[in-house]
C-alpha positions as CSV (number, residue, x, y, z in Angstrom):
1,X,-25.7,36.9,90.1
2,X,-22.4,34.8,90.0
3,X,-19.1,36.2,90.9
4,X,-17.1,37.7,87.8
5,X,-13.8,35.7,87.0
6,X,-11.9,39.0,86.8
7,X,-12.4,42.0,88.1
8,X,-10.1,45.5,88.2
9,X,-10.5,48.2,90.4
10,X,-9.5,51.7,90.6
11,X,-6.1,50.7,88.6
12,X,-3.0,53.2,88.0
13,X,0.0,53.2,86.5
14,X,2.6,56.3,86.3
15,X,5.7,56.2,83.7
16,X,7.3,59.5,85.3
17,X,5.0,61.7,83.9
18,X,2.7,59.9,81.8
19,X,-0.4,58.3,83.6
20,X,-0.5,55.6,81.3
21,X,-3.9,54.1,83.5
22,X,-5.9,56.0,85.3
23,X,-8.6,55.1,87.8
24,X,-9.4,52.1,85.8
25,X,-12.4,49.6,86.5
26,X,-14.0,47.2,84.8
27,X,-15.3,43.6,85.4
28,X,-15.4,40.3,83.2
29,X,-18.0,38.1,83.4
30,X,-17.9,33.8,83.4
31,X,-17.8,32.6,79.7
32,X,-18.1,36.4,77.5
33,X,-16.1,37.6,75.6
34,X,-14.9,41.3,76.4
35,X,-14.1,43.5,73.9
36,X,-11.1,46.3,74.8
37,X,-10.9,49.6,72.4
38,X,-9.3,52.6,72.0
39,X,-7.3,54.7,70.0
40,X,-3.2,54.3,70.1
41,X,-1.6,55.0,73.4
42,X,-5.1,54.8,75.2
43,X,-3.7,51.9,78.1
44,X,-4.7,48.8,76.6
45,X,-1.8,46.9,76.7
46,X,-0.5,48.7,79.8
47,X,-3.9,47.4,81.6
48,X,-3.2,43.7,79.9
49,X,0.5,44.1,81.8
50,X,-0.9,44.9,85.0
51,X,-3.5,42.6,84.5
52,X,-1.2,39.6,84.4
53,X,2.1,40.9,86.8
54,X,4.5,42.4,84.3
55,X,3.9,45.3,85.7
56,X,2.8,46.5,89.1
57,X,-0.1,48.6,89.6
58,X,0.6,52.1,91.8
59,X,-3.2,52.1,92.9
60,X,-5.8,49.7,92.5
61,X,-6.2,45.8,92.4
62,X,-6.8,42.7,90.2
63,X,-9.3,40.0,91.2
64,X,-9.6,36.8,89.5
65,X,-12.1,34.6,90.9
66,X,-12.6,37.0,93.9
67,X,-9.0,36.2,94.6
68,X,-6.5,39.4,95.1
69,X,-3.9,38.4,92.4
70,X,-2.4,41.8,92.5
71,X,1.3,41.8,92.9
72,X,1.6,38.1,92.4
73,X,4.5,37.0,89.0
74,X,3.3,36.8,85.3
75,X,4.0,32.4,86.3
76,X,1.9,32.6,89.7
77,X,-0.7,34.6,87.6
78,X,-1.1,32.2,84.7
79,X,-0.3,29.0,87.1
80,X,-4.0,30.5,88.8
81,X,-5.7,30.5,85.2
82,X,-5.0,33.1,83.5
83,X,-2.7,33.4,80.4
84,X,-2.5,35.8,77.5
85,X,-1.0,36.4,74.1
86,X,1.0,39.1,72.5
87,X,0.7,41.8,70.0
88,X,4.0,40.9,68.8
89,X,4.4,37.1,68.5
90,X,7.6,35.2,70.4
91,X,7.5,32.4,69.4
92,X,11.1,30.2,70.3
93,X,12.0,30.4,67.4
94,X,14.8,27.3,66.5
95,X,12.0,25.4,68.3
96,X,9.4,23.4,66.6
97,X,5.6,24.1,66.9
98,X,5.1,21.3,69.2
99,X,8.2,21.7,71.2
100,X,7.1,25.8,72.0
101,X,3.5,24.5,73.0
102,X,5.4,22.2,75.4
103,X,6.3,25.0,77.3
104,X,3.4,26.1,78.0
105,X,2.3,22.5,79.4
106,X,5.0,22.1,81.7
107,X,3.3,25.0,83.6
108,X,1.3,22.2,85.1
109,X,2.9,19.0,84.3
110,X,6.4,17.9,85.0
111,X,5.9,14.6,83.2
112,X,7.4,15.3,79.7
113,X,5.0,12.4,78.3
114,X,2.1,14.4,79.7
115,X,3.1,18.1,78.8
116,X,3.7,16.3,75.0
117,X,0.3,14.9,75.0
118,X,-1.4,18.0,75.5
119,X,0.9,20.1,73.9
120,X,-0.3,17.4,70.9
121,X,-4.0,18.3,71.7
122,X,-3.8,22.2,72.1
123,X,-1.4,21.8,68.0
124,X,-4.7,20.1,66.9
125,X,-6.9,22.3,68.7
126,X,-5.8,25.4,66.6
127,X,-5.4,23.2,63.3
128,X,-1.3,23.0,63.4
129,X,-1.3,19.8,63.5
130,X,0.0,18.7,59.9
131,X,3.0,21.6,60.9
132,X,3.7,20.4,64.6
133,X,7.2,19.3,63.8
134,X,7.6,22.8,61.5
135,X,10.4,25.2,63.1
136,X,8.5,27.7,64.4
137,X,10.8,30.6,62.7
138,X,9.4,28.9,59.4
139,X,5.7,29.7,60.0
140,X,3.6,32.5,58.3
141,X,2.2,35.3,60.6
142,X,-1.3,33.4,60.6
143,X,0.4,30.1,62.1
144,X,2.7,32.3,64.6
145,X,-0.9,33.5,65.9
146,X,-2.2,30.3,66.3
147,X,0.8,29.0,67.8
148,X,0.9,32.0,70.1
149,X,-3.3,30.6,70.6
150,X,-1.9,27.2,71.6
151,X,0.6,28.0,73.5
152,X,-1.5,29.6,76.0
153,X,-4.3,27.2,75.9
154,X,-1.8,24.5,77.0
155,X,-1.7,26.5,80.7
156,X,-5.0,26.0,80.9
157,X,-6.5,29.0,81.0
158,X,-9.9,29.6,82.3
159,X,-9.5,33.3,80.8
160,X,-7.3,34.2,78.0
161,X,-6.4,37.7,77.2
162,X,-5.9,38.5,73.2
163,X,-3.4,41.4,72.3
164,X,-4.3,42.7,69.4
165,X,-4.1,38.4,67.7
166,X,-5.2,39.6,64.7
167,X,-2.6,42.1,63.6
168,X,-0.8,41.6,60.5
169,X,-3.6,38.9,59.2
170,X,-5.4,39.8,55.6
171,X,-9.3,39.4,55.2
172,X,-9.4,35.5,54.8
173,X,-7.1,35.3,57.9
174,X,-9.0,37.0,59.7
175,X,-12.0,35.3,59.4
176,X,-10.0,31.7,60.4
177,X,-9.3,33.6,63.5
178,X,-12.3,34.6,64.8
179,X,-13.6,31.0,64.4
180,X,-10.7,30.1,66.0
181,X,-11.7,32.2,68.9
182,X,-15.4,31.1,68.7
183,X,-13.9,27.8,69.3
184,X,-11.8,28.8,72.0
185,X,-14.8,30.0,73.8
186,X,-16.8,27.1,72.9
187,X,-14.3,25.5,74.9
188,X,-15.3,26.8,78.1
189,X,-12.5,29.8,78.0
190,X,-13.6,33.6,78.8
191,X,-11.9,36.1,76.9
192,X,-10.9,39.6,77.0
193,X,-9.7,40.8,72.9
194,X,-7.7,44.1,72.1
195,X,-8.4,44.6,69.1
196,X,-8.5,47.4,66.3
197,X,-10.8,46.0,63.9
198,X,-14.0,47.2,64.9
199,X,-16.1,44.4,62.7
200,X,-13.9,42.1,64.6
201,X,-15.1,43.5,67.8
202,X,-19.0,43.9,66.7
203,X,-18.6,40.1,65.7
204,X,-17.2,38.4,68.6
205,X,-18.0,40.8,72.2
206,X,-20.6,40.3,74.4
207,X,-20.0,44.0,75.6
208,X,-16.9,46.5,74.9
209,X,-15.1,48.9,77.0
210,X,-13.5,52.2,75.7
211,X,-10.2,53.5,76.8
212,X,-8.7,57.3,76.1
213,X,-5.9,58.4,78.1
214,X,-5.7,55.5,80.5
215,X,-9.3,55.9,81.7
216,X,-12.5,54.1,80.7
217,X,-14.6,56.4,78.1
218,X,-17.6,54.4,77.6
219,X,-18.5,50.5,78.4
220,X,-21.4,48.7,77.0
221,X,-23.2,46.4,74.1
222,X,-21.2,47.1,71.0
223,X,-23.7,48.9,69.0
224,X,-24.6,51.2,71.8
225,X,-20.5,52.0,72.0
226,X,-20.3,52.6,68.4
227,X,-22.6,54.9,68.3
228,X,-21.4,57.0,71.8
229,X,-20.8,60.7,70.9
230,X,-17.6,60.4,73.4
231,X,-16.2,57.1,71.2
232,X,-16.8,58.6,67.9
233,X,-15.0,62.2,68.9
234,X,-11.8,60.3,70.7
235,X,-11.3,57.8,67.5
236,X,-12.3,60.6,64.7
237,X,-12.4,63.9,66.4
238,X,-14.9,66.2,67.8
239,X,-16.7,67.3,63.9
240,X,-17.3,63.6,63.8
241,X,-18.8,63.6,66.5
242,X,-20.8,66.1,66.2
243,X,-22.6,64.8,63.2
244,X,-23.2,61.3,64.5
């Protein structure tokens, strides 16, 4: 059995008194796509921000690629492969599409004529193309997610973490994205999604993991987490649970 690209374990984090994570472990696997659930305040974008350096872990460690990245910068992180997106987009926002997807080339190019090209490919990629000249301030919430998408795929990620990227989108928006992650995995990319949307999560994981107060509830195939007593009680309450 090959290595897993990322692997966490036995992560905590402590805000004064809240133990935001607690104990956590998990592993992703080469080329799945990892589903992360919970209900609000369970830890899952706390474990995304000690999973890529904004924060620092108290216990534990990160792995990616059987490498300790633990401690390392959000930049020595994503410079090693790994790159994510955020629950609130940032675009820069008097930039244009292309120029913001720049940045995220010159990660690993300092040749502006390289960093544009790809920047170019990564705007096609996620079908800005027609709108890579667009301020970015200008774009609807769908575009600033798939500017957020290429962005980070200009790094050169070979995983991608997704913060909630589907936030804000309607019905029809959210069906462009998950093609648009579908292609991203085609691509050769392994992903880990937070999402809320649990059709979004049946859809697109290969297997979930379930966080309540920092710690890991329940991991496994989606349906077989859907249907966990434990998952059912923490998102609806214990008489749900009970008559699951």
């Amino acid at each position: 059995m090959s290595q897993p690209i990322l692997e966490v374990n036995h992560l905590s984090k402590r805000f004064r008194g809240l133990l935001a994570v607690n104990d956590l472990s998990f592993h992703v696997n080469k080329g799945e796509i990892l589903g992360v659930i919970g209900p609000n305040g369970a830890g899952k974008s706390t474990t995304f921000n000690l999973i890529t350096g904004v924060y620092s872990p108290d216990t534990g460690e990160v792995k990616l690629n059987g490498q300790n990245i633990t401690g390392l910068s959000p930049n020595e992180i994503c410079k090693k492969g790994l790159s994510r997106t955020f629950q609130v987009t940032r675009p820069f926002g008097d930039m244009t599409v292309l120029q913001n997807v720049m940045v995220g080339a010159f990660l690993n190019t300092p040749n502006p004529r390289r960093a544009e090209q790809q920047a170019l490919e990564m705007v096609e990629f996620v079908g800005l193309g027609d709108k890579k000249h667009a301020v970015a301030r200008t774009l609807s919430i769908i575009d600033q997610r798939r500017l957020e998408f290429a962005r980070s795929l200009a790094t050169e990620p070979a995983l991608l973490l997704l913060d909630e990227a589907l936030a804000g989108l309607n019905a029809m928006e959210v069906e462009e994205a998950i093609e648009l992650i579908w292609k991203v995995k085609d691509a050769g990319v392994t992903l880990v999604v937070i999402e809320h949307v649990m059709k979004v999560i049946n859809t697109i994981s290969n297997r979930v993991v379930v966080l309540n107060f920092g710690a890991k509830l329940a991991e496994g195939v989606p349906k077989e987490v859907m249907n966990n007593s434990a998952v059912i009680e923490a998102y609806l309450g214990k008489g749900f649970a009970q008559h699951a």
